[in-house]
C-alpha positions as CSV (number, residue, x, y, z in Angstrom):
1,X,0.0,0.0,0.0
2,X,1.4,3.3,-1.3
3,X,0.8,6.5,0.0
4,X,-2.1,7.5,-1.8
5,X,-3.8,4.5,-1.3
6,X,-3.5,4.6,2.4
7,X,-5.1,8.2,1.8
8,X,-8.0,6.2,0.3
9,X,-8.6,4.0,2.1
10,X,-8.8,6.2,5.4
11,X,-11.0,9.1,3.1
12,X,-13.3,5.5,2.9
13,X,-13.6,5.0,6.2
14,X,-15.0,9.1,6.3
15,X,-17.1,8.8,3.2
16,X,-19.2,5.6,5.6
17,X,-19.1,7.5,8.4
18,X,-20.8,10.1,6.6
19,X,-23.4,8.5,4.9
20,X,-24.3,7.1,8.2
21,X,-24.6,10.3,9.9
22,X,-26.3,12.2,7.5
23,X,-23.6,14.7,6.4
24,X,-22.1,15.8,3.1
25,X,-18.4,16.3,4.4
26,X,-16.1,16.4,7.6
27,X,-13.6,19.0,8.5
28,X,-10.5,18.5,10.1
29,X,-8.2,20.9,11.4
30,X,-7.2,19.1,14.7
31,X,-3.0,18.5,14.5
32,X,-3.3,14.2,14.9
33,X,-6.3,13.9,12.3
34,X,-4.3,16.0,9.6
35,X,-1.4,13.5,10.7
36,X,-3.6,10.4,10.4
37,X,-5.3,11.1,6.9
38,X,-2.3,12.3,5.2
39,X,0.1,9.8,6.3
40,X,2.3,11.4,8.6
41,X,1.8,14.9,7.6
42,X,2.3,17.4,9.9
43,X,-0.1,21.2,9.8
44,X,1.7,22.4,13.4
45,X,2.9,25.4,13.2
46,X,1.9,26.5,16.6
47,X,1.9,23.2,18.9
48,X,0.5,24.8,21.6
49,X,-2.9,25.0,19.8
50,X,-5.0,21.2,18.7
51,X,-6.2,23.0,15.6
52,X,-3.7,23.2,13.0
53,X,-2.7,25.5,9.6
54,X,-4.4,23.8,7.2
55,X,-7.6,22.5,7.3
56,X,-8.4,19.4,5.1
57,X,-11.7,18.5,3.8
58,X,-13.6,15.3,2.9
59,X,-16.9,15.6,1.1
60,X,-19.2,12.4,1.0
61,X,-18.5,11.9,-2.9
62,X,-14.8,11.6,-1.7
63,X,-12.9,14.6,-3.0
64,X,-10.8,15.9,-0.7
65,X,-9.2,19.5,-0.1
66,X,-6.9,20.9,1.2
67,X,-7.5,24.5,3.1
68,X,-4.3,27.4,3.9
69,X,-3.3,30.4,4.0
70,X,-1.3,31.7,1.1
71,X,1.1,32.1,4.2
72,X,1.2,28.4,4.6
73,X,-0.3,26.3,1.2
74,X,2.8,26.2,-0.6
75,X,4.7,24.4,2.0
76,X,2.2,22.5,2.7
77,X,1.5,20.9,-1.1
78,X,5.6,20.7,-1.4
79,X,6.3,19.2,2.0
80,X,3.4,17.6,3.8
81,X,1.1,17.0,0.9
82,X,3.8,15.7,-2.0
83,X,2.2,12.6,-3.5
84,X,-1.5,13.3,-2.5
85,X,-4.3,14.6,-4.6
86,X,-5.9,16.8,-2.1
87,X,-7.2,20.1,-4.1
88,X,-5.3,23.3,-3.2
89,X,-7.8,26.2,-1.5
90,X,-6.0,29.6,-0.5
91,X,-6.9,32.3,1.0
92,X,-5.8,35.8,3.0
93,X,-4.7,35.2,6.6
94,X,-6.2,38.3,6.9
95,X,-10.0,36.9,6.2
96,X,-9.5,33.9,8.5
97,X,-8.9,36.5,11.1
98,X,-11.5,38.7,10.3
99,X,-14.1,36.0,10.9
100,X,-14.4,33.6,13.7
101,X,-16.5,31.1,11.2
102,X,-14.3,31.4,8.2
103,X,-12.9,28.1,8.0
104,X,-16.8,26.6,8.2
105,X,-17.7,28.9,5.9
106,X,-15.1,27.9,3.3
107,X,-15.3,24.8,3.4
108,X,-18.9,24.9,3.0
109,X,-18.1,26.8,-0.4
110,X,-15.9,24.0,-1.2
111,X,-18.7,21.4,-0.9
112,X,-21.6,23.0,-1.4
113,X,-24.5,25.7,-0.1
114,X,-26.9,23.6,2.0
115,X,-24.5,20.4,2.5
116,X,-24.6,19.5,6.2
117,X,-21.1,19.7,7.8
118,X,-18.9,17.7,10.6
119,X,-15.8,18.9,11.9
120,X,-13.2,17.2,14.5
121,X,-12.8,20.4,16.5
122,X,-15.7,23.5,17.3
123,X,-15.8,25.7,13.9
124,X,-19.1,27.5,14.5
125,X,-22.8,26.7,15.6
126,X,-23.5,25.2,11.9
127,X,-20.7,22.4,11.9
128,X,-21.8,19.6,13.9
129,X,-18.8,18.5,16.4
130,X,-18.0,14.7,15.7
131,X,-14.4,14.8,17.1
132,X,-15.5,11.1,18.7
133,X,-16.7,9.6,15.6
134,X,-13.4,11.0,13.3
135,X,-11.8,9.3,16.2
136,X,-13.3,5.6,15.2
137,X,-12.2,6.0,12.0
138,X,-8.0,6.1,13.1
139,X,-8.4,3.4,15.4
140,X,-7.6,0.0,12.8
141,X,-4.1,0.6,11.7
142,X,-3.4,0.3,7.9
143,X,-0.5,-2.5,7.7
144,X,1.6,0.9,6.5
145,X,1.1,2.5,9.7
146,X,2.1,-0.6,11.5
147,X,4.9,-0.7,10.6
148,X,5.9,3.5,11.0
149,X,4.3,2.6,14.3
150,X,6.4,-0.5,15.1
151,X,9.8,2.0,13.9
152,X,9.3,4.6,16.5
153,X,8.6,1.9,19.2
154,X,11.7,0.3,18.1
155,X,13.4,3.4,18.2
156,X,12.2,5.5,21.1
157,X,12.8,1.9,23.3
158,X,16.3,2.3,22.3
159,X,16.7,5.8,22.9
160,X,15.3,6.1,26.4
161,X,17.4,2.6,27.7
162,X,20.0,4.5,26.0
163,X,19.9,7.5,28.5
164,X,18.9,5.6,31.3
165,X,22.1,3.6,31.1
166,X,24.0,7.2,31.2
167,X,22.6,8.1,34.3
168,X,24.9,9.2,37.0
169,X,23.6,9.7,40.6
170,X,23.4,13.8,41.1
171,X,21.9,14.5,37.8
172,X,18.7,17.0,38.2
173,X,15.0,15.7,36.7
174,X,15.5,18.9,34.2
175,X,18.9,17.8,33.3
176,X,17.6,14.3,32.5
177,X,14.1,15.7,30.5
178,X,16.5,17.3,28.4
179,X,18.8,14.6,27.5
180,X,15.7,12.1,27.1
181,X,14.6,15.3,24.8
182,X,17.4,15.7,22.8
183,X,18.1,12.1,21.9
184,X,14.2,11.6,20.8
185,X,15.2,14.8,18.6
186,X,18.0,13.1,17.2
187,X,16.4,10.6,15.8
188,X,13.5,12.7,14.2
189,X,11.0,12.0,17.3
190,X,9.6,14.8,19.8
191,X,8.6,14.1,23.4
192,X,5.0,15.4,23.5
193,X,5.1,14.3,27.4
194,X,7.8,14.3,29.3
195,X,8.2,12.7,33.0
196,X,10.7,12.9,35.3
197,X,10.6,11.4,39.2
198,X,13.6,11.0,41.5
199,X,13.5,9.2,44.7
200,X,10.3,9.8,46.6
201,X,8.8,11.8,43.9
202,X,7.8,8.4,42.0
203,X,5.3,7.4,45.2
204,X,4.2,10.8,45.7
205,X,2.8,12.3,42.3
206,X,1.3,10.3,39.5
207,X,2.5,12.8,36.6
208,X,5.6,14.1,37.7
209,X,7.0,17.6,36.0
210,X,10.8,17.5,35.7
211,X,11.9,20.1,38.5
212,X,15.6,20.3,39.8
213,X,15.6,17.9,42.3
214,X,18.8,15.9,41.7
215,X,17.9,11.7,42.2
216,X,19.9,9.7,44.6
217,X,18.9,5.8,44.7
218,X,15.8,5.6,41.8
219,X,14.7,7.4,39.1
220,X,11.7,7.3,36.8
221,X,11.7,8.2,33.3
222,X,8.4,8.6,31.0
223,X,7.9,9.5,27.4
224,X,5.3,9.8,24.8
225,X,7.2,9.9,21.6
226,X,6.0,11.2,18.2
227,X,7.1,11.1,14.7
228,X,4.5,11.5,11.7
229,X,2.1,11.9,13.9
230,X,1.9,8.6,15.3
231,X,2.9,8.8,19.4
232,X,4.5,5.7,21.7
233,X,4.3,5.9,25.0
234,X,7.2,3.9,27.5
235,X,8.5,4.2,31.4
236,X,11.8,3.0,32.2
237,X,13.0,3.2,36.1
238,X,16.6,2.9,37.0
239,X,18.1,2.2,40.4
240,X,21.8,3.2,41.6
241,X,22.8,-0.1,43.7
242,X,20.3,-2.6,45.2
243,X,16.6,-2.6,44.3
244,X,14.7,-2.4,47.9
245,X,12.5,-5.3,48.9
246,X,9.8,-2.9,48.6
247,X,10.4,-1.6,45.1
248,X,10.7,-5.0,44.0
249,X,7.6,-5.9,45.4
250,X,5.7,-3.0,44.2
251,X,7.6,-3.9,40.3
252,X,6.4,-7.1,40.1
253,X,3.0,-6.5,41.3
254,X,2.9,-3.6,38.6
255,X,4.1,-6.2,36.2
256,X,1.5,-9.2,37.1
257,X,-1.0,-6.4,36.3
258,X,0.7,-5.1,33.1
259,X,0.6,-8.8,31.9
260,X,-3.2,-9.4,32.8
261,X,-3.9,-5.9,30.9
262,X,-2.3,-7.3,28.2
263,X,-3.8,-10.8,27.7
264,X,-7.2,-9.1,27.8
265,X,-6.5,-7.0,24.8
266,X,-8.4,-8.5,22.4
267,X,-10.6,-7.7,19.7
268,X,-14.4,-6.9,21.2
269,X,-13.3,-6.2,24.9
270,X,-14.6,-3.4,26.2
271,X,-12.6,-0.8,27.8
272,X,-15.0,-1.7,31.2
273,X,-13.8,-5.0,31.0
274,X,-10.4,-3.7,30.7
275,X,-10.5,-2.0,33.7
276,X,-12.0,-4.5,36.1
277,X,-9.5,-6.7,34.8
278,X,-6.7,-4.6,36.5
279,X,-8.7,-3.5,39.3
280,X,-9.3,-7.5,40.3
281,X,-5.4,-7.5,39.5
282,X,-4.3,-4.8,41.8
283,X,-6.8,-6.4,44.1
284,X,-5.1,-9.9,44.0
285,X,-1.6,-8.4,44.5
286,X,-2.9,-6.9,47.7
287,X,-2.8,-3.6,46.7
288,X,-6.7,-2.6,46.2
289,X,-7.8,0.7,44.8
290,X,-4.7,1.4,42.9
291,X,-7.1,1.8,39.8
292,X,-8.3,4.8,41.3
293,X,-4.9,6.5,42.1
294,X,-4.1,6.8,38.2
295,X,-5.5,5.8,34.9
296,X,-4.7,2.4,33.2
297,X,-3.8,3.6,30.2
298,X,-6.1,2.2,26.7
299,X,-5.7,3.2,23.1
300,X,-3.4,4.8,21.8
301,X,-2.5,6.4,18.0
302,X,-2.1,9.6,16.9
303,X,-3.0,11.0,20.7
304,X,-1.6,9.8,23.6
305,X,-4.7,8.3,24.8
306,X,-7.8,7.9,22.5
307,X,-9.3,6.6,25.4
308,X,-9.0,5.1,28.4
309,X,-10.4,2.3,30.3
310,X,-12.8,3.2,33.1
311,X,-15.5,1.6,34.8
312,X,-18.4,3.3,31.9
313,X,-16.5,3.1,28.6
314,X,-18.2,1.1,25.9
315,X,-15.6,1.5,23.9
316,X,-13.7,-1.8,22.3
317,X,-10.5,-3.2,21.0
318,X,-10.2,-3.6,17.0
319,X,-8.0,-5.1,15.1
320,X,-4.5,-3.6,14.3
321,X,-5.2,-1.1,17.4
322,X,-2.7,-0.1,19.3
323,X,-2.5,0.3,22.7
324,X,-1.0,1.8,25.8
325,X,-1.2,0.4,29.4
326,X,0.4,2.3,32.5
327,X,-0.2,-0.2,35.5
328,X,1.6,1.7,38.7
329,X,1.5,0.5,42.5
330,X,2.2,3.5,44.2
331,X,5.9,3.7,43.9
332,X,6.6,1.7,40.6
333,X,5.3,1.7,37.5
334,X,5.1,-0.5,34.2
335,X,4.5,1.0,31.0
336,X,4.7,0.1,27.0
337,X,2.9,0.5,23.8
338,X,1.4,-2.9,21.8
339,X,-0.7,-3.3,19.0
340,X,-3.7,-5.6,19.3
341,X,-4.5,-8.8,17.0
342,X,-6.6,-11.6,16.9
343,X,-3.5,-13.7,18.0
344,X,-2.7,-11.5,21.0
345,X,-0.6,-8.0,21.5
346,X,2.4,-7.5,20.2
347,X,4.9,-5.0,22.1
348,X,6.8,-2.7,20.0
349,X,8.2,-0.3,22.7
350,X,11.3,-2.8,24.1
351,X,14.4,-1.7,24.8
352,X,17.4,-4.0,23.2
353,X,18.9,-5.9,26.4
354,X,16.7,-4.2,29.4
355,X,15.7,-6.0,32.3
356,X,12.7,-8.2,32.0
357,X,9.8,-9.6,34.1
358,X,8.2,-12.6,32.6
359,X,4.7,-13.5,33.7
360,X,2.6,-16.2,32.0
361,X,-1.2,-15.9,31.9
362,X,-3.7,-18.0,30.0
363,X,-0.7,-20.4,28.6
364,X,1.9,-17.0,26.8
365,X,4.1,-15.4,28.3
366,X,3.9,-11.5,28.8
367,X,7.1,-9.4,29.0
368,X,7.5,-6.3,31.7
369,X,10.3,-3.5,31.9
370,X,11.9,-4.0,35.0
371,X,14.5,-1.6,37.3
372,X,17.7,-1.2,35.5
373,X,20.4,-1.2,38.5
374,X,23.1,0.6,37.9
């Protein structure tokens, strides 16, 4: 599958969604949907802001558009867009500006005067928000974007056991953020979330910002990589001299969970299920109501999260979706990104010669980071 069949095939997936709903063409603007349907283009100019430069449209009849600035379009066709067939629309930055609707408006010139319109982020009180349902249409993996996904797991495992192994006790959080930064940079990947917890920090905050607290004994180190769009999300925890008996404990509960997680991630589980599987987990390993301390994780794509498991979500696994799962006893953590199949998960997050836990469940063996010592 080329590139512009991969386009087609994902515009497909739109053109059903809107025949279903009623609507004559989708909007997106949001930075991961512009990502996902062009195959790892990129419209971020400003990463603080979801909604991108350039806006691409898909009308039910299939043609597709492409929406800039004459500020931005010509990059965009040359760089992001080579090899597609989207149709170039410019306009003045000037009239985007001067009206808060003008994107809705255009692209309802594009498709036509009385065509009902979706869009993945708010464009104005006649576009109809379907961020959810744009959503569904990313989550099955085109064997293409299996394998770009399988290539940054490969690579950002490599990169962050690569910087954990350089660890020296004395180091600040914010000196190790920005070495995890820079070598993700290096090899064409950007850190969208970076975590850094030293010592007591890892039992005391669930998301811990990098400050300049220099570790001593442990350290924690979390990423959520990106590159075309596609983001992998892996902890790795590293321990100067012996592992405590209570870090071990905490790991290998962490683990047993991470494994259970995994096993149940097959196609038609619900994310509900998902999540009483590691509350029974956490339950089991004597450590009750640890789901409630922190998300599990769930899938994962062109956001960090697409969704995660809690006790109401009707959402379920497909085929060729990939996944991440966070498991953490307070103290210890175990994360990594998979993709699901028929036959079972397969992790794509590794790092080459990193410490594993093995635990078996239902008959296969499932594989865990464990603490590096040092």
């Amino acid at each position: 599958m080329d590139k512009q069949a991969e386009i087609a095939e994902k515009s497909e997936r739109l053109t059903r969604m809107l025949a279903a709903e009623g609507l004559g063409g989708v909007v997106l603007v949001a930075q991961p949907n512009f990502a996902w349907l062009t195959a790892g283009g990129n419209n971020g100019i400003d990463t603080s802001r979801e909604q991108g430069a350039c806006a691409l449209v898909v009308g039910a009849d299939g043609r597709r558009y492409a929406l800039a600035s004459r500020i931005e379009l010509a990059r965009m066709l040359e760089e992001e867009l080579a090899g597609t067939d989207f149709e170039p629309v410019e306009y003045g930055w000037e009239e985007e500006k001067a009206s808060p609707t003008f994107i809705a408006d255009l692209a309802t010139k594009v498709i036509g005067s009385g065509v009902a319109l979706g869009s993945d982020l708010p464009l104005g009180p006649n576009v109809k928000s379907i961020d959810g349902l744009v959503s569904r249409c990313r989550y099955q993996l085109t064997p293409p974007e299996s394998e770009r996904f399988r290539q940054l797991g490969r690579d950002a495992g490599e990169v962050l056991g690569a910087v954990a192994r350089s660890l020296t006790p004395g180091l600040t959080e914010t000196e190790i953020a920005r070495r995890v930064s820079d070598s993700l940079t290096a090899r064409g990947m950007r850190s969208v979330v970076t975590l850094v917890a030293a010592d007591e920090r890892i039992a005391k905050y669930r998301h811990p910002i990098p400050t300049d607290k220099a570790w001593e004994r442990v350290v924690m180190l979390v990423t959520c990589a990106r590159r075309k769009g596609l983001v992998a999300s892996l902890s790795r925890i590293v321990c100067a001299g012996e592992i405590s008996g209570d870090l071990r404990r905490r790991t290998d509960a962490s683990a047993r969970v991470n494994a259970k997680l995994l096993a149940a991630t097959r196609p038609g589980a619900a994310g509900s299920e998902l999540y009483r599987v590691a509350a029974d987990a956490y339950a089991e390993e004597g450590f009750p109501g640890e789901e409630r301390l922190h998300h599990q994780g769930g899938a994962a794509g062109y956001r960090t999260r697409d969704w995660v498991a809690h006790p109401a979500n009707t959402e379920t696994v497909q085929i060729n979706q990939a996944f991440a799962w966070n498991p953490t006893v307070t103290g210890s953590k175990a994360e990594e990104t998979c993709i699901a199949s028929a036959e079972g998960v397969e992790v794509i997050t590794t790092t080459p010669n990193w410490p594993q836990i093995h635990v078996r469940v239902g008959g296969r063996e499932y594989l865990s980071p464990d603490v590096l010592v040092l």
